[in-house]
C-alpha positions, -999 to 999 in steps of 0.1 A, spaced: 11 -453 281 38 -463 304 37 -501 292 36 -496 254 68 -495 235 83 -459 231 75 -440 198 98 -441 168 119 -409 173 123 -406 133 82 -400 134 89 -374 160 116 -358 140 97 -355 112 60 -341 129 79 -318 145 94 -307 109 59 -305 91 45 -288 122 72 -264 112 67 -258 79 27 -257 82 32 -227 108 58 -209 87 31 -213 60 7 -191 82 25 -164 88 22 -154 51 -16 -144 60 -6 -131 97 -22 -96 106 -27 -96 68 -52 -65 65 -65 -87 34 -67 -111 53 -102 -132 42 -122 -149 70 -153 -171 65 -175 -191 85 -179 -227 84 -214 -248 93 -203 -250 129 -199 -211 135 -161 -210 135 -139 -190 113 -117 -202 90 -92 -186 67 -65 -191 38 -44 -201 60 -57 -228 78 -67 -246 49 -32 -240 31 -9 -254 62 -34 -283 67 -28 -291 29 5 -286 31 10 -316 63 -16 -342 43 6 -341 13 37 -348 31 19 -372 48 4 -388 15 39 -385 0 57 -402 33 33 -429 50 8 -433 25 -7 -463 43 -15 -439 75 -51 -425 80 -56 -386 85 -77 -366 102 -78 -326 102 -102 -297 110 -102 -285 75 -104 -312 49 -120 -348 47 -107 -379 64 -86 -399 46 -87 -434 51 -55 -457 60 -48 -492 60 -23 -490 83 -28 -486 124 -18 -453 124 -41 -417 126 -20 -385 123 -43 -357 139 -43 -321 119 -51 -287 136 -35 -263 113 -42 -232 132 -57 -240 165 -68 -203 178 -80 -194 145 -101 -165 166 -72 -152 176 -47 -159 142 -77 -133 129 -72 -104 155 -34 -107 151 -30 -123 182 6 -144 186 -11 -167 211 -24 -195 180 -9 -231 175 -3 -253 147 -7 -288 166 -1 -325 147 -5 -357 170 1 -395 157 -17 -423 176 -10 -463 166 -18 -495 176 -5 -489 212 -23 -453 218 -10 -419 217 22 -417 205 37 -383 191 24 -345 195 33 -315 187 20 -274 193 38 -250 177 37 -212 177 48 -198 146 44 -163 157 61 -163 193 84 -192 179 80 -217 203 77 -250 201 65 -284 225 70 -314 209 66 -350 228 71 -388 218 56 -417 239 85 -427 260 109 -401 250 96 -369 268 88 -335 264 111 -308 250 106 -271 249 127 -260 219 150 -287 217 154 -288 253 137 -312 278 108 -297 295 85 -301 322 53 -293 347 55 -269 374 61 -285 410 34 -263 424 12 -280 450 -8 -251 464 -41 -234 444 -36 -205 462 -13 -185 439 -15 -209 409 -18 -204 372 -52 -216 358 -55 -206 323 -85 -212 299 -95 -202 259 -128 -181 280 -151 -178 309 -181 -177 289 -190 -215 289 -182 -220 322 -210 -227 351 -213 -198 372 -210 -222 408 -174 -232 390 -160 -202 382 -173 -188 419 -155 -218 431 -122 -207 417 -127 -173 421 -123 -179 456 -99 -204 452 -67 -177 455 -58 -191 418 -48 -166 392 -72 -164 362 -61 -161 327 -70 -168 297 -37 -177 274 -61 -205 255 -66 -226 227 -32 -249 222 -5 -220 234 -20 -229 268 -8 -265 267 25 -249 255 27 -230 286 18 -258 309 37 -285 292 66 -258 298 64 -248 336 44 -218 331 14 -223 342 -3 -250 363 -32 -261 348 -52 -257 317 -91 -259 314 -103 -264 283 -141 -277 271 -153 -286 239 -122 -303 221 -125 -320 192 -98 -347 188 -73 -330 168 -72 -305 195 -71 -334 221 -44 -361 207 -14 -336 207 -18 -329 247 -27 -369 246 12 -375 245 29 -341 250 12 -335 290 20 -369 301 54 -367 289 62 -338 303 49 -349 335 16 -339 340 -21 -354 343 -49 -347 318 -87 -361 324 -119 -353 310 -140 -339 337 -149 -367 352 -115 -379 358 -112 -403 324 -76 -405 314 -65 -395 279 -101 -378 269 -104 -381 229 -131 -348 227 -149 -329 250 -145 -312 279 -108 -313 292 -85 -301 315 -46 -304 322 -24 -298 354 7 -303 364 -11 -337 381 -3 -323 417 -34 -299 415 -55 -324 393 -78 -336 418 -86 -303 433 -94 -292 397 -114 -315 393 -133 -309 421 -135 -273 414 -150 -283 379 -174 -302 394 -205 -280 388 -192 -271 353 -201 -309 344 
């Protein structure tokens, strides 16, 4: 990323504004009792609301770049001619948006010709927002952000979206490691790791508009994220983010998880 041409800050400006709205959007069906959940092919739940704020960003999209291809959790590709994909999670931690838990994100990434370029997690509920552009940084509500400079696992922050999947050797391995354990998941983790608040971020499974967001936004701030072999810039799959001084321990840590 650090030889391709900075991002336009005008397509920052205005992810970070539909990001916004999408997650204003979402709060209308937050700790709703009526709240409606159904389940999609995959499992997963999906409600009102994640289908409205993804609409909501792929008409301004439609309306502003019409030449750009999108992609979303919620609703079919739609195809550009243009060199540009604009990723879509419009509630990232729909488990949790469900239970009334503040800890979901709405995340939007833009990748072009040159790679990531532009992401953004937002937290409607807690109102916090990380938004990076490729060359420009990472800012935590308007103000620049970064990594932690923690260099020790022993009394680090790992946080995760669950134990469940893990590998038993791997999570013995941390265990023992001295690192704290938490699970503050799904995209708010990113948030608080993009942000200085906790050191690393494991996270399998991603589909890519979970992925591209942190594609742009850890790097920016300062940070390192692999797959778990070590590839650079995963697009799916298993994942995890540090604050790049703990990355190789991680890794190794991971190892049996793979």
């Amino acid at each position: 990323m650090s030889d391709s041409p900075p991002a336009e800050r005008d397509l920052l400006d205005t992810a970070v504004e539909l990001a916004q709205q999408a997650g204003e959007l979402t709060l209308r069906w937050f700790r709703r009792t009526d709240l409606e959940v159904d389940t999609k092919s995959d499992g997963s739940p999906v409600t009102q609301a994640d289908r409205a704020a993804e609409r909501l960003i792929r008409d301004e999209l439609a309306r502003r770049y019409p030449a750009d291809t999108v992609i979303g959790e919620e609703h079919p590709d739609t195809a550009g001619t243009s060199a540009r994909r604009w990723y879509i999670d419009p509630v990232d931690g729909t488990k949790s948006f469900t239970r009334g838990v503040a800890m979901y994100t709405t995340l939007l990434a833009l990748s072009d010709e040159h790679g990531p370029a532009i992401g953004v997690a937002y937290s409607p509920a807690s109102g916090e927002l990380v938004a990076a552009g490729r060359g420009l940084g990472c800012t935590y509500n308007g103000t620049p952000c970064a990594v932690s400079e923690t260099t020790d696992l022993e009394g680090a922050y790992l946080t995760t979206s669950g134990y469940d999947y893990w590998a038993e050797p791997a999570l013995q391995t941390v265990a023992r490691s001295g690192v704290n354990m938490r699970t503050w998941g799904d995209g708010y983790g990113y948030v608080l790791l993009a942000s200085g608040r906790v050191d690393v971020m494991v996270d399998p499974g991603l589909s890519p508009w979970d992925v591209a967001p942190m594609n742009v936004i850890i790097p920016e701030a300062g940070g390192r994220i692999t797959d778990f072999a070590g590839v650079e810039l995963p697009d799916q799959g298993d994942v995890v983010a540090t604050n790049g001084r703990l990355h190789v321990d991680v890794l190794s840590m991971l190892a049996p998880t793979r």
